[in-house]
Backbone as JSON Lines, residues from 0, in Angstrom:
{"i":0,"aa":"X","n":[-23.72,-4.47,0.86],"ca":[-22.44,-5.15,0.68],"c":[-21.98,-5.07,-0.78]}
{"i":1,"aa":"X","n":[-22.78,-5.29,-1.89],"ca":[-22.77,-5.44,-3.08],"c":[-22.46,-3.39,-3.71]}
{"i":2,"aa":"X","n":[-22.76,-2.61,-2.73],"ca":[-21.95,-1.4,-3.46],"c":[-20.92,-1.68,-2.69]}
{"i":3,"aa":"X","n":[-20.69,-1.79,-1.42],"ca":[-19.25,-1.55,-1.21],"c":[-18.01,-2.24,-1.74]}
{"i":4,"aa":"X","n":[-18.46,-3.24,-2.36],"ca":[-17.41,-4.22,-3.17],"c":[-17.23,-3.16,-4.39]}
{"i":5,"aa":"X","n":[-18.2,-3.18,-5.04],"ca":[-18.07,-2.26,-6.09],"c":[-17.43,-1.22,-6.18]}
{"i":6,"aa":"X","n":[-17.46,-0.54,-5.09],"ca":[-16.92,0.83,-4.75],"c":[-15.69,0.21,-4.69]}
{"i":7,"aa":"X","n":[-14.67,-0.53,-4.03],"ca":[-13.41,-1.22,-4.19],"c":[-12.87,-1.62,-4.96]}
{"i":8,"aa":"X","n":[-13.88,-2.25,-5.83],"ca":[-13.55,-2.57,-7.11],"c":[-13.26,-1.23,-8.17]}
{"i":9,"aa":"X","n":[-13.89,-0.44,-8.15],"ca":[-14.04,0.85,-8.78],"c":[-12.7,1.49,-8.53]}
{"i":10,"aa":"X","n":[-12.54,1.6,-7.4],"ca":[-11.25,2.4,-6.45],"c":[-10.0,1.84,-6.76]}
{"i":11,"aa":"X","n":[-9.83,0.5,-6.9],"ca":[-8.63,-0.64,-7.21],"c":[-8.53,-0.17,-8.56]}
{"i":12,"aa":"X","n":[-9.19,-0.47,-9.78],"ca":[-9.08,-0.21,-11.05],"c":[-8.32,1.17,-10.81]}
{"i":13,"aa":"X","n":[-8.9,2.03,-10.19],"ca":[-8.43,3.47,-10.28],"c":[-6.9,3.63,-10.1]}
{"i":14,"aa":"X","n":[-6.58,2.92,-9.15],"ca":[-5.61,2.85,-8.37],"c":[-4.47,2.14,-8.85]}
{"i":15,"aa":"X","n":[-4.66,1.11,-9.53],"ca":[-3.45,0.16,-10.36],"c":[-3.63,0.82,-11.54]}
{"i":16,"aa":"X","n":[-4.5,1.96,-11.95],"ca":[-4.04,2.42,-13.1],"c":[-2.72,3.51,-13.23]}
{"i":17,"aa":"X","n":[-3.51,4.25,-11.78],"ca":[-2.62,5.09,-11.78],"c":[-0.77,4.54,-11.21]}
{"i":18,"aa":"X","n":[-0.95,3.84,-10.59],"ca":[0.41,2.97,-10.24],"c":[0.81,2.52,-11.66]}
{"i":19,"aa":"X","n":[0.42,2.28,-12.38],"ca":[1.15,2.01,-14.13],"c":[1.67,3.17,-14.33]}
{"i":20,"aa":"X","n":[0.84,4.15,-14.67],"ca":[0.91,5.67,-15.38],"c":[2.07,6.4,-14.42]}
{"i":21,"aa":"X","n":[2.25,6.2,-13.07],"ca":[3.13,6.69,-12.64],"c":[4.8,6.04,-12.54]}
{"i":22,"aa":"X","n":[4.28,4.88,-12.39],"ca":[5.74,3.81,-12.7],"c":[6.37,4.28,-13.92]}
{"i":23,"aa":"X","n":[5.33,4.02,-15.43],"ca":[5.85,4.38,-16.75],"c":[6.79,5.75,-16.54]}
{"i":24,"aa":"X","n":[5.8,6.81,-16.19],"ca":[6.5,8.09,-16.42],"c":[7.54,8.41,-15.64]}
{"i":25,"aa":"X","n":[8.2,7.84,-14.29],"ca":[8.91,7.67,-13.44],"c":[10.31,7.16,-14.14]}
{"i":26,"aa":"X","n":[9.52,5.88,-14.91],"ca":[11.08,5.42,-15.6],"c":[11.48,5.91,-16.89]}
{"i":27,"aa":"X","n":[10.69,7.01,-17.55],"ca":[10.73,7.44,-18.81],"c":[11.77,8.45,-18.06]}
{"i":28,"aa":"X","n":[11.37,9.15,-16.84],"ca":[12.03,10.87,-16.4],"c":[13.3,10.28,-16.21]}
{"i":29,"aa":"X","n":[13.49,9.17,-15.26],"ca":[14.9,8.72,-14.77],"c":[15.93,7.73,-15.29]}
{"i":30,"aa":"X","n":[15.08,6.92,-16.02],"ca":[15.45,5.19,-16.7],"c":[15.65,4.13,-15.34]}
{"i":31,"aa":"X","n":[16.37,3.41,-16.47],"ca":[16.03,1.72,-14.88],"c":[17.11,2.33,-13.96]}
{"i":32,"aa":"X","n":[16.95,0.95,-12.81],"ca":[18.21,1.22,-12.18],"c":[17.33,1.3,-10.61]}
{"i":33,"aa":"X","n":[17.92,2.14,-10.07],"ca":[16.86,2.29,-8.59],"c":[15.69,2.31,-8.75]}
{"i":34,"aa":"X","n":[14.71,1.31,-7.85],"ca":[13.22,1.29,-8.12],"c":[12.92,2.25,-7.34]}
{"i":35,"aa":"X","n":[12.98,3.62,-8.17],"ca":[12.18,5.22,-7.65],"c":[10.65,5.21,-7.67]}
{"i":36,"aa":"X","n":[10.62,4.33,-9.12],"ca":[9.43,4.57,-9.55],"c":[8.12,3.88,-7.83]}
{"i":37,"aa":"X","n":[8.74,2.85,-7.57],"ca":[8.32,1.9,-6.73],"c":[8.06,2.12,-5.21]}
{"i":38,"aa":"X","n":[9.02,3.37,-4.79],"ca":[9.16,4.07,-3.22],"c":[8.58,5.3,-4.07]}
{"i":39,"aa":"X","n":[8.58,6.03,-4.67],"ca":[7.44,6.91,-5.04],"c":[6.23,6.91,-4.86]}
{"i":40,"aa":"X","n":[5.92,5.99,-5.59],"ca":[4.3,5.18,-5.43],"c":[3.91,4.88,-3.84]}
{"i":41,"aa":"X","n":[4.92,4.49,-3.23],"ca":[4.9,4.02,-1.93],"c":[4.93,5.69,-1.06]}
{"i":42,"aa":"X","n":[5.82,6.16,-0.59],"ca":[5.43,7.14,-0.03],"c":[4.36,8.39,-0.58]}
{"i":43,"aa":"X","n":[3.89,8.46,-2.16],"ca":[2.52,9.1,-2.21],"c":[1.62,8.61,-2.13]}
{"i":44,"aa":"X","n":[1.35,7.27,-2.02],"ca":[0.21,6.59,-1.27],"c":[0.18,6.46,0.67]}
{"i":45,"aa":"X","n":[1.45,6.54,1.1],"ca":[1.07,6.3,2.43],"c":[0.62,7.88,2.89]}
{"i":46,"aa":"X","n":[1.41,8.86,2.17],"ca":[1.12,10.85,2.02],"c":[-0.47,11.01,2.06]}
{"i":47,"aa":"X","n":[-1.01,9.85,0.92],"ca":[-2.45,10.56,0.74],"c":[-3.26,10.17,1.88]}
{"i":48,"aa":"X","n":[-2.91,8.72,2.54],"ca":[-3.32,7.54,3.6],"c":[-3.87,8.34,4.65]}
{"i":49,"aa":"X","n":[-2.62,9.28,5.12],"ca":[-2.55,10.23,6.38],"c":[-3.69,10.93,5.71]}
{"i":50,"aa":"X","n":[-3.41,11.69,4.89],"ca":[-4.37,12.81,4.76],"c":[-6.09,12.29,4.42]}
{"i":51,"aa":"X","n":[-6.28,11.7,3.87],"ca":[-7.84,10.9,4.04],"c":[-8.0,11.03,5.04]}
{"i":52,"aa":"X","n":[-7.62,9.96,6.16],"ca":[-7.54,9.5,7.04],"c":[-8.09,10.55,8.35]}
{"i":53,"aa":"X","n":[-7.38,11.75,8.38],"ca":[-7.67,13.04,9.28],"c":[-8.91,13.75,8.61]}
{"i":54,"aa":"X","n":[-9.17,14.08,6.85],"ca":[-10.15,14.81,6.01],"c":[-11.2,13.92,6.33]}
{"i":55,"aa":"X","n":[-11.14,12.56,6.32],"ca":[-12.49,11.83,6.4],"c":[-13.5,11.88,7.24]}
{"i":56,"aa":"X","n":[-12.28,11.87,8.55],"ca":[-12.37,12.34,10.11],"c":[-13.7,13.16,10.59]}
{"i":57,"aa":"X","n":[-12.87,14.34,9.97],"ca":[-13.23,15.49,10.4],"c":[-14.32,15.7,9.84]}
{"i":58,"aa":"X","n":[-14.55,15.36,8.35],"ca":[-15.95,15.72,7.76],"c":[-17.24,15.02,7.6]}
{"i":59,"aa":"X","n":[-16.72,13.7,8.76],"ca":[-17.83,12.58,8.59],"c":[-17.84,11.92,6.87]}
{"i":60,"aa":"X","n":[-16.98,11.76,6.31],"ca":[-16.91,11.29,5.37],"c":[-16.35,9.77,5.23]}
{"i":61,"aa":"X","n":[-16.3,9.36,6.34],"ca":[-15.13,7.68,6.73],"c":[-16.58,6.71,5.55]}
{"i":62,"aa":"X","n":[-17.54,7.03,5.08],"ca":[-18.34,6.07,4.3],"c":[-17.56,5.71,2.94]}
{"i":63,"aa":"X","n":[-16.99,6.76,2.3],"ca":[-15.53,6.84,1.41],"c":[-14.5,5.62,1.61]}
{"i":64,"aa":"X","n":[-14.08,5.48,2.98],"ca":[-13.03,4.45,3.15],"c":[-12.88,3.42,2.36]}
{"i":65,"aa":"X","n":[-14.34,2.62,1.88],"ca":[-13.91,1.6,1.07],"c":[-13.48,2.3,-0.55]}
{"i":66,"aa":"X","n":[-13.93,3.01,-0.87],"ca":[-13.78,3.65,-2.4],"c":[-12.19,4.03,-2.07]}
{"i":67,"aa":"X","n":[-11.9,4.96,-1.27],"ca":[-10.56,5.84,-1.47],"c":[-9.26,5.06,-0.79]}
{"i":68,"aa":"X","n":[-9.82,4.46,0.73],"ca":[-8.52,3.6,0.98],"c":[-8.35,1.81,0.8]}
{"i":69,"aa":"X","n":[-9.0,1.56,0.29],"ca":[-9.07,0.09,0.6],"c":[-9.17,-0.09,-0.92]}
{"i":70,"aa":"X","n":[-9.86,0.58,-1.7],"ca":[-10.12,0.73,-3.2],"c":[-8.99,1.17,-3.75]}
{"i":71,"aa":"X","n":[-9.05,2.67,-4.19],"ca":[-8.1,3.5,-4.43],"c":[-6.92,3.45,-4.25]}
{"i":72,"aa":"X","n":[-6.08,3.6,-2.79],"ca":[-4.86,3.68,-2.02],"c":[-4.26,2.46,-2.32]}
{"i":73,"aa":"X","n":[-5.39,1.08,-2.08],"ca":[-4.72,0.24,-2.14],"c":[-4.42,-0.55,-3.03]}
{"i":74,"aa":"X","n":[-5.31,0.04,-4.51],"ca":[-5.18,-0.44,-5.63],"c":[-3.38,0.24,-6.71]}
{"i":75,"aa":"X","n":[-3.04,1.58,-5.62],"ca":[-2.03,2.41,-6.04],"c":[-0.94,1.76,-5.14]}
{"i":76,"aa":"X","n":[-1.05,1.25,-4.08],"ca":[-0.19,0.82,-3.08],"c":[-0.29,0.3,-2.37]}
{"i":77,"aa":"X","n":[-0.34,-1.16,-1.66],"ca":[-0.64,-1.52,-0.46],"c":[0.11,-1.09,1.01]}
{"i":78,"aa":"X","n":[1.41,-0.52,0.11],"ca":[2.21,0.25,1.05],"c":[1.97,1.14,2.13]}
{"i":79,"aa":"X","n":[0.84,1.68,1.62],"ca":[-0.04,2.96,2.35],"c":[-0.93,2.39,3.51]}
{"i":80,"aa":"X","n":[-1.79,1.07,3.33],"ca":[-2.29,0.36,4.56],"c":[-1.09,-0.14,5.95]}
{"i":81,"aa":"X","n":[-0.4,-0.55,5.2],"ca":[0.81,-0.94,6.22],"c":[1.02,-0.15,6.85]}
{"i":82,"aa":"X","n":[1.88,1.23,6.14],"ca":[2.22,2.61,6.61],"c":[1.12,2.81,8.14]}
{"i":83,"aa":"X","n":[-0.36,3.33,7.82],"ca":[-1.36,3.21,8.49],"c":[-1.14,2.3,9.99]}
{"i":84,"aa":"X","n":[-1.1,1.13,9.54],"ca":[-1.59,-0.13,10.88],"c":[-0.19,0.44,12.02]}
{"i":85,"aa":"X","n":[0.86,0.18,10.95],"ca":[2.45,0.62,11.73],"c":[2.15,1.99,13.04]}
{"i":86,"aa":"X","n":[1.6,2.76,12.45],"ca":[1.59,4.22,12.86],"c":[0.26,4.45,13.81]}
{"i":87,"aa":"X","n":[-0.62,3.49,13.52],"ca":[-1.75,3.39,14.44],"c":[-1.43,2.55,15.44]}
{"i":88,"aa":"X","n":[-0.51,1.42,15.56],"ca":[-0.15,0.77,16.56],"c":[0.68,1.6,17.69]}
{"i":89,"aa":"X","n":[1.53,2.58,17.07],"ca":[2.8,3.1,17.37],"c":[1.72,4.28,18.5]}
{"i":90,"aa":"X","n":[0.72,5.4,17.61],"ca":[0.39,6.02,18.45],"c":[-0.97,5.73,19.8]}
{"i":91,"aa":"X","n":[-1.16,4.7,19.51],"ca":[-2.04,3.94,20.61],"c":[-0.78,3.29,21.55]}
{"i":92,"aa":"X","n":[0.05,3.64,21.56],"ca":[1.22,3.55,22.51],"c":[1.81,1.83,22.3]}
{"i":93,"aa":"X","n":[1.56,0.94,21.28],"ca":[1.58,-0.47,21.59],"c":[2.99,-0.03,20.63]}
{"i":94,"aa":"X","n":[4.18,0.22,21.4],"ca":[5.48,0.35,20.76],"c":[6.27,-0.85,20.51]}
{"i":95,"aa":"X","n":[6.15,-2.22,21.08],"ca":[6.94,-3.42,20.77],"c":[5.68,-3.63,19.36]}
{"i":96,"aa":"X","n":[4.72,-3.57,20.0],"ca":[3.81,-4.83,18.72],"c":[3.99,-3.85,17.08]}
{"i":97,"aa":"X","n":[4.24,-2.09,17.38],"ca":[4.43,-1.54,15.89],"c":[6.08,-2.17,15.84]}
{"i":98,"aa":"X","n":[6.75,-2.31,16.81],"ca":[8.24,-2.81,16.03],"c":[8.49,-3.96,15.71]}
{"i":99,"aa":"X","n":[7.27,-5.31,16.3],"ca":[7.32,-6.42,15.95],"c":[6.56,-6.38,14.23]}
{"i":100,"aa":"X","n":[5.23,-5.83,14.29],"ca":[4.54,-5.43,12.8],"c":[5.46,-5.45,11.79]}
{"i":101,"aa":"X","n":[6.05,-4.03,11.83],"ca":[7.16,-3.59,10.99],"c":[8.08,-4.91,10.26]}
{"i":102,"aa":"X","n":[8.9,-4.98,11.65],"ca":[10.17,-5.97,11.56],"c":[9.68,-7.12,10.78]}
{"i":103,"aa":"X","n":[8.04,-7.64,11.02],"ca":[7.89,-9.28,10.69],"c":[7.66,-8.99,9.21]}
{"i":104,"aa":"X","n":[6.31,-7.69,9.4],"ca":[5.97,-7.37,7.65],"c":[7.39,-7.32,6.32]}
{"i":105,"aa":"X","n":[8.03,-7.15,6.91],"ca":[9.1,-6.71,5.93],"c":[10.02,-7.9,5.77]}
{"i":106,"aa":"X","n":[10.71,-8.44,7.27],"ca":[10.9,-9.96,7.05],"c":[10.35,-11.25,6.43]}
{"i":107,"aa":"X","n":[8.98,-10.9,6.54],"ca":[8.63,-12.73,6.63],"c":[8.19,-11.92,4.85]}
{"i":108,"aa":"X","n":[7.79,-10.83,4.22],"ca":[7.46,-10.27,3.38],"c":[8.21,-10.52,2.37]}
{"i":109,"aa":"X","n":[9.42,-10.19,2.85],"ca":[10.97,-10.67,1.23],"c":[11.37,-12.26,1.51]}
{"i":110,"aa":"X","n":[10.9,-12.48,2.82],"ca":[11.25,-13.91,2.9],"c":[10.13,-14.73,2.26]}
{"i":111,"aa":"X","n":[8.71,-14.29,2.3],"ca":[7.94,-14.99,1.47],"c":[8.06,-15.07,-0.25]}
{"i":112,"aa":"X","n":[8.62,-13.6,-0.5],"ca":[8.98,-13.86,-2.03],"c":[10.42,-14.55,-2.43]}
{"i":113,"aa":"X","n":[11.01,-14.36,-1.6],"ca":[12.73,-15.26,-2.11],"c":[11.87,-17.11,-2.19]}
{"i":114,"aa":"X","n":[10.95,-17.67,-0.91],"ca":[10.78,-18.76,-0.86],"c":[9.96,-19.07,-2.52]}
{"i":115,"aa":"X","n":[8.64,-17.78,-2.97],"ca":[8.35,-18.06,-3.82],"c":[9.23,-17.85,-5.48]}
{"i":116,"aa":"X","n":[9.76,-17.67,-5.22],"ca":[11.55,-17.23,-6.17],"c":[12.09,-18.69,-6.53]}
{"i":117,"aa":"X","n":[12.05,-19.04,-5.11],"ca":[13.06,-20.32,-5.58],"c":[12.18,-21.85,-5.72]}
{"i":118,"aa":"X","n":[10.61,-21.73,-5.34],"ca":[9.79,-22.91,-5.5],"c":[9.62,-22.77,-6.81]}
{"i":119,"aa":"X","n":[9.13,-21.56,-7.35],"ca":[9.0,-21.38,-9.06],"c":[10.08,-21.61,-9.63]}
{"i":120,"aa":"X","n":[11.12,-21.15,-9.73],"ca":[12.86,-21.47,-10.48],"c":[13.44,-23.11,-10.38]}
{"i":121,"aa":"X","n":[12.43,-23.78,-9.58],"ca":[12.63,-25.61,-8.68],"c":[13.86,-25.11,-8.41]}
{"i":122,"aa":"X","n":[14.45,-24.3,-7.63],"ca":[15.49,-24.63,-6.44],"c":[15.42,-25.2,-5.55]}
{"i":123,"aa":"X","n":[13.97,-24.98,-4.72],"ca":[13.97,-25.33,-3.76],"c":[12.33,-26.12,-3.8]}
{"i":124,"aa":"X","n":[12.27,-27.23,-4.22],"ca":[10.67,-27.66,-3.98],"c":[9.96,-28.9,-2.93]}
């Protein structure tokens, strides 16, 4: 238990570093304004998600999972696990529960940060 934390831990560091280094240079290439930097990060983490995901597969390598997706992926994006659950629900045929997933993750998701928006600002306490 005590490597596989580690290995997550290892993988996370990796992973929010590189989510800095790519944000920075994202807004250096383009400047502010549309968060590119932010759906960047997001679709090359859910890009790499897939591809682990089938490479791990195939080569008996799924012992990785905690280092590369749960570590790594998700230290670069949590975007990329979501991506995952969405798309694993969808092709195990459970088509309401990936459109309920989706719909709630993203709803109750901006609705949890507007609520924490306005408890911190005392708008609403």
């Amino acid at each position: 238990m005590l490597t596989t934390v580690l290995q997550v831990a290892l993988g996370g560091a990796i992973g929010a570093v590189l989510r800095f280094l790519a944000g920075v240079g994202i807004l250096r290439l383009v400047g502010p304004g549309f968060p590119l930097a932010v759906m960047t990060v997001n679709i090359l983490g859910s890009f790499a998600m897939g591809m682990f995901v089938v490479y791990a597969a195939q080569r008996g390598m799924t012992y990785l999972t905690p280092l590369v997706m749960t570590g790594l992926l998700g230290g670069f994006t949590t975007f990329s696990a979501f991506s995952l659950e969405a798309v694993t629900l969808f092709e195990r045929g459970s088509m309401g529960q990936a459109l309920g997933y989706v719909t709630l993750s993203v709803v109750l998701s901006i609705g949890g940060l507007i609520v924490g928006l306005m408890i911190a600002r005392g708008i609403w306490a």
